[in-house]
Residue, then its C-alpha position, 0 to 999 in steps of 0.5 A: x463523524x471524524x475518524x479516531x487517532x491511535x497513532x500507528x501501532x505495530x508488532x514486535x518492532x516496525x509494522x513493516x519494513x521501512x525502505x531504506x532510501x527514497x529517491x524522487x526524479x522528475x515524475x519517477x520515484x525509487x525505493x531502495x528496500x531492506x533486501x537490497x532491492x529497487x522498485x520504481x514507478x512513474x514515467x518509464x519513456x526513456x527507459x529509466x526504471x527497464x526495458x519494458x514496453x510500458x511508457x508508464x508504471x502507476x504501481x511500483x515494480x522492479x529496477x532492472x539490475x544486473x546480476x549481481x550489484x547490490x545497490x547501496x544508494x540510488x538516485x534518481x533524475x530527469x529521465x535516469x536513474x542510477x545505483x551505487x554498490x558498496x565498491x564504488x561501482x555506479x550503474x545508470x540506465x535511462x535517457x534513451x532518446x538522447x544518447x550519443x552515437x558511439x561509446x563503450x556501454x559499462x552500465x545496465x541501461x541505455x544511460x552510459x558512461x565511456x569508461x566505468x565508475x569504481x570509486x564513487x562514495x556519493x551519487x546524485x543525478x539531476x537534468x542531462x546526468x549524473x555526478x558522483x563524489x569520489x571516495x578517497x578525496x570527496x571530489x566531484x566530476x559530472x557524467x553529461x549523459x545528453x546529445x553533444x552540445x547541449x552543455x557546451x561548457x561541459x566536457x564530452x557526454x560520457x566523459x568526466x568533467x571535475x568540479x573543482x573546489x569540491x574536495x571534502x565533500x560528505x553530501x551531495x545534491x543536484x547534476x550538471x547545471x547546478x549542484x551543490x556539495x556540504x563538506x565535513x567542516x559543515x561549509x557549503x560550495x555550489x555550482x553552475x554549468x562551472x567550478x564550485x564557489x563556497x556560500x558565505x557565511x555558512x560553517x555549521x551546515x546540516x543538510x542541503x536541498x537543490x531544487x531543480x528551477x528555484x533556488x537551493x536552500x541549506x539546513x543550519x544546525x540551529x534547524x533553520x531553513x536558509x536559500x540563496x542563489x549560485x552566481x555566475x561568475x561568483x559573487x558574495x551569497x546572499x542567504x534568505x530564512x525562509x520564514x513559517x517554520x519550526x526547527x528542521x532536521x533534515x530538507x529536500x527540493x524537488x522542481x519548484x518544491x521544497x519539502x523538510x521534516x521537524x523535530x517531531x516527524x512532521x512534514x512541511x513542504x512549500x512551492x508548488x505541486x504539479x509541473x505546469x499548474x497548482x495542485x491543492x492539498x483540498x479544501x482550498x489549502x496550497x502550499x504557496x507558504x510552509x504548510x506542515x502536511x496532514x497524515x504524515x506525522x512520526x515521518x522519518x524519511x523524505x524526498x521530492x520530485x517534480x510535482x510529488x513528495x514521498x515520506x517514510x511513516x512508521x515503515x510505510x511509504x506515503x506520497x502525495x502530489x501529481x499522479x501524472x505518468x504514474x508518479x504517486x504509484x499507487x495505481x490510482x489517476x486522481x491527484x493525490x490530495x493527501x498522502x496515500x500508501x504506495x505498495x512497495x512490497x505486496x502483501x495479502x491480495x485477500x482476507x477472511x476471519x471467522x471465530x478466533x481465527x483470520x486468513x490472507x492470501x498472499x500475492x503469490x497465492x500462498x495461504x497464511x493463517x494466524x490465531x487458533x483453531x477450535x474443536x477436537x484438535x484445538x492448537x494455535x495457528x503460528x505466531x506473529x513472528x511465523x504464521x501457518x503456512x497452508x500446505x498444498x495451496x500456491x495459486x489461492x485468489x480467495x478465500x473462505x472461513x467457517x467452523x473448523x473448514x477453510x477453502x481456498x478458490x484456485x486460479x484455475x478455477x479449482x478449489x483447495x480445503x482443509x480442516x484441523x490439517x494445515x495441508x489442503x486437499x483439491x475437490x474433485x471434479x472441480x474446475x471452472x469454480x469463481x466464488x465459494x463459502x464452506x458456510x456451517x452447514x451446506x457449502x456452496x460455490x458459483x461456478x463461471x456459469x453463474x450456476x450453484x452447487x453445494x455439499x455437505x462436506x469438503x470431502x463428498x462431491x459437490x451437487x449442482x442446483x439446476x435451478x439457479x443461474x445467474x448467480x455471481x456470489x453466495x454466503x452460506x448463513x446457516x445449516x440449511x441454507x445461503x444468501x445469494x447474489x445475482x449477477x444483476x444485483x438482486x439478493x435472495x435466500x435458498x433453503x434447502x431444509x431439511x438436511x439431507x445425507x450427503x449421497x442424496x441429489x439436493x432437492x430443488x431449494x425454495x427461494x426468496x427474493x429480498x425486497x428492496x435489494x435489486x442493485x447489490x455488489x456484495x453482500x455478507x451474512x452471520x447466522x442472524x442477519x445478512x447485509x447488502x451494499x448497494x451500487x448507490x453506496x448505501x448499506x441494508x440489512x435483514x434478519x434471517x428469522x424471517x424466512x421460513x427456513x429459520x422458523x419463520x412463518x415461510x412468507x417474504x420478509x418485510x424490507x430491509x433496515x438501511x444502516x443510517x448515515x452511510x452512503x459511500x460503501x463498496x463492502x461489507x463483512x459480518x460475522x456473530x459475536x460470541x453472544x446473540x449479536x451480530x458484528x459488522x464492519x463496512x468498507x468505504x470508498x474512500x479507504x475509512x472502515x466503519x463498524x458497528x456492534x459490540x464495542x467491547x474488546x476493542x471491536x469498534x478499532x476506535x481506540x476505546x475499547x468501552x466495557x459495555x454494549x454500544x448503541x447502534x450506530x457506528x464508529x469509524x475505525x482509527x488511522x485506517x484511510x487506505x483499507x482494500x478489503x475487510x474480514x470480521x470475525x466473533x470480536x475482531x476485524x482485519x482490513x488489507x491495505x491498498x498495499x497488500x498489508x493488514x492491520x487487525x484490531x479487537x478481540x485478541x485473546x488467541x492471537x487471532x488479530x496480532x499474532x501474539x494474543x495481547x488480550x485485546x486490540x482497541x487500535x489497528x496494529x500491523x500483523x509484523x509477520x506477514x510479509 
């Protein structure tokens, strides 16, 4: 079964917000954000992104900025990268191995010009260094930025070197050896290791690209793609359609790759990925002729590197390429066959939904709440604008649901709750806690021993369960007893029936094993069924009605039901619906989301929304390939995103999966607030 396609929805405008530039080097990329912030990943060695010690970033972190400079335009190089503030200073760091001894530094970095830059309009930076276009004339001078004699031809590293016939220039591309500058009247002047000499012909010039090996390329107004070479000395250009393509409205070259985008949002690149060898896009498809990229469609932004491409989709940062040195900046080794999300801006680290309600916790261990709260104090929880922040919780890891309770596990080990207040309490005496379920009837945690207490109320203290150990997660499931998970992967079910006042020891709980669940890593349950991944990918399922403590007959129930066709899962999360059912939502390893149950609502996220009950089966959850973690609720879901944010689809009419109560959901939409 093949995902469904919504086309990407978001909340009161973009979901999230796009960057406002993207710059890739060699095999390190920068993202110029809204709040006039840089992140930056990949390779590090020469000091380009900081100081740190790290030779390599695989997640985007930030560019060491002096106090400041707010940057309105980066660019990045091989081995550099500078910035460009509205008053035309510019500042690089990088290149720390080939520096000349000498020189006054004027920048943040170890990169460094003899005298400081102040009227630059343009910046752009290529091997060895950096050229900027002067704001008043347009001019270009280069800044050679490499161990003297390696451009012979070039003046002093660290001194200007103008190009000449560069007046006029409104674009530029490319460093030292060549570059090329598009001026207001739409011509195109190029250069190497010299002066720039104008390309024939060319008067209605849209955009320009130079590649760092191959030749350059320049856009036409009538969108067609044309590369030509800069002769040394000059001589009559001649320019060559690049064949394959639809109208373009905007290119951009990297080493060996060329990528554009069409009048639709489309991306398509050609050349090669990788520096020294061929990467596929899978499936034996390469990109050795104009290939329009899959997964990157509405693009409206682009830039490529050395081996890698970046686009701007719908907000959110896509790339796909070599991963080596950390280019791709995802955290991820594998090459990136398609293009995956990079998490410029983290979001929520964890989730948790139940009822009309969802939960995340934030990077920073903040608490946001969103939809409504039921029971005597019923009120919403925020808006999609402003969630609900939770008082008192500022080091949250994880998070827990159930009824009108909410707990938050700390990263001291502590635990933090709240009821119909949004101001969370500690638990007393609690220090060493690593997992917890508030549950609708005994809440339970695992302390770091792999031991188990509960308590009936988030207000009394906590009893410990002398007899089990070993225990690495529990799911309480009813008002007299929980499913539990063993550290080596068995799963079982502890009553602890019947209930008893809160000021009475807990009696020893009557335990059972559920057979054919030996190899668990996580495990979920509603008040009818709990359900177990498998180390093997596999998903099963037992209903609760078996053991004694639901009315059952009190022997072992019989095995589980795997959940049919799916063999790649890492999670899962159940939860009731508001009838007898039960609904389920299961993460793969791959990033897709698969959910069964009723599909009314807009629970299934496959765009439909069907008025009656399903059958079994599944349905995958449409334009979800990137989902970290999931969280169900009675009707809807959320996932987090491997960058920190969270779509939500299904039932909607509290707000509890947009934010703004739309009704319902049949599409993942970006929850626009959390941020």
């Amino acid at each position: 079964m093949e995902p469904a396609s919504c086309g990407t929805q978001c909340v009161g405008g973009d979901c999230l917000p796009a960057p406002r530039q993207l710059t890739l080097g060699n095999e390190h990329a920068c993202a110029l954000l809204a709040d006039g912030k840089v992140a930056c990943w990949g390779d590090n060695h020469l000091g380009q992104i900081d100081d740190g010690s790290g030779p390599a970033y695989a997640t985007p972190r930030a560019l060491a900025l002096p106090a400041g400079f707010r940057p309105v335009a980066v660019a990045t190089g091989d081995g550099i990268t500078c910035a460009l503030a509205g008053d035309g200073r510019v500042q690089c760091r990088g290149l720390d191995e080939r520096l000349p001894a000498g020189g006054a530094p004027v920048v943040f970095g170890r990169a460094t010009t003899n005298q400081p830059i102040t009227d630059a309009a343009l910046l752009s930076t290529g091997p060895g260094g950096m050229c900027v276009a002067a704001k008043a004339s347009g001019e270009v001078r280069c800044y050679p930025m490499v161990a003297p004699g390696a451009f012979p031809s070039m003046a002093t590293p660290g001194e200007p070197a103008p190009i000449a016939g560069t007046t006029g220039s409104i674009q530029l591309d490319g460093g030292i050896s060549r570059g090329c500058v598009r001026k207001g009247d739409g011509s195109v002047a190029c250069w190497s290791f010299g002066g720039a000499s104008p390309i024939d012909g060319v008067d209605d010039a849209i955009d320009i690209a130079v590649d760092l090996v191959h030749d350059p390329c320049l856009l036409r107004a009538d969108g067609r793609v044309q590369c030509f070479s800069v002769q040394t000395p000059p001589r009559r250009t001649e320019l060559r359609d690049v064949p394959g393509l639809p109208p373009l409205t905007a290119i951009d070259a990297g080493r060996r790759l060329v990528c554009g985008l069409d009048r639709e949002g489309g991306v398509w690149c050609w050349g090669e990925l990788g520096d020294d060898r061929h990467i596929s896009l899978g499936a034996g498809r390469s990109l050795s002729t104009p290939t329009r990229i899959e997964h990157l469609a509405g693009a409206s932004a682009l830039s490529v590197g050395g081996g890698f491409a970046c686009a701007v989709v719908e907000g959110r940062t896509r790339c796909f390429g070599s991963r080596e040195h950390g280019r791709i900046g995802d955290g991820v080794t594998a090459e990136a066959h398609r293009p995956v999300a990079v998490p410029l801006d983290g979001r929520a680290t964890d989730l948790a939904a139940d009822g009309a309600r969802t939960c995340a916790v934030l990077a920073d261990g903040g608490v946001r709440c969103w939809g409504w709260l039921f029971g005597p104090t019923r009120r919403p929880l925020g808006t999609g604008q402003a969630l609900a922040a939770i008082e008192g919780v500022a080091d949250a890891t994880e998070i827990s649901l159930s009824g009108r309770d909410a707990c938050a596990v700390t990263r001291g080990g502590g635990i933090r709750c709240w009821a119909s207040a949004q101001t969370a309490a500690p638990m007393q005496g609690v220090s060493d806690a690593v997992a917890f379920d508030p549950g609708p009837g005994y809440r339970c945690m695992v302390h770091a021993s792999g031991r188990v207490s509960c308590f009936v109320s988030i207000r009394d203290a906590p009893h410990p369960l002398p007899s089990l150990a070993g225990v690495a997660q529990v799911v309480s499931s009813s008002s007299d007893g929980f499913v539990f998970r063993r550290r080596s992967g068995a799963v079982g079910y502890a009553t602890l029936f019947p209930q008893l006042i809160a000021s009475d020891p807990l009696p020893a709980p009557k335990v059972f094993g559920v057979t054919g669940l030996q190899d668990a890593v996580d495990v979920d349950t509603s008040g009818f069924r709990a359900c177990a991944v498998s180390k093997r990918g596999t998903v099963q399922c037992q209903s609760l009605t078996a053991f004694g403590s639901m009315g059952g007959s009190g022997r072992p129930p019989p095995p589980p039901t795997p959940l049919p066709g799916i063999a790649n899962a890492v999670g899962i999360s159940v939860a009731d619906d508001s009838t007898i059912s039960t609904n389920l939502c299961v993460l793969l390893a791959d990033g897709r989301v698969a959910c069964q149950g009723d599909p009314r609502h807009g629970f299934l996220g496959d765009g439909k929304g069907e008025p009656l009950p399903t059958v079994p089966g599944y349905a995958f959850v449409a334009d979800l390939e990137d989902a970290a973690g999931i969280a169900v609720g009675a009707g809807h879901a959320c996932a987090r995103h491997r960058d920190g944010r969270v779509s939500c689809w299904g039932d909607d009419a509290f707000g509890q999966a947009s934010g703004t109560a739309q009704g319902y959901e049949p599409c993942p939409r970006g929850v626009h607030a959390l941020r």
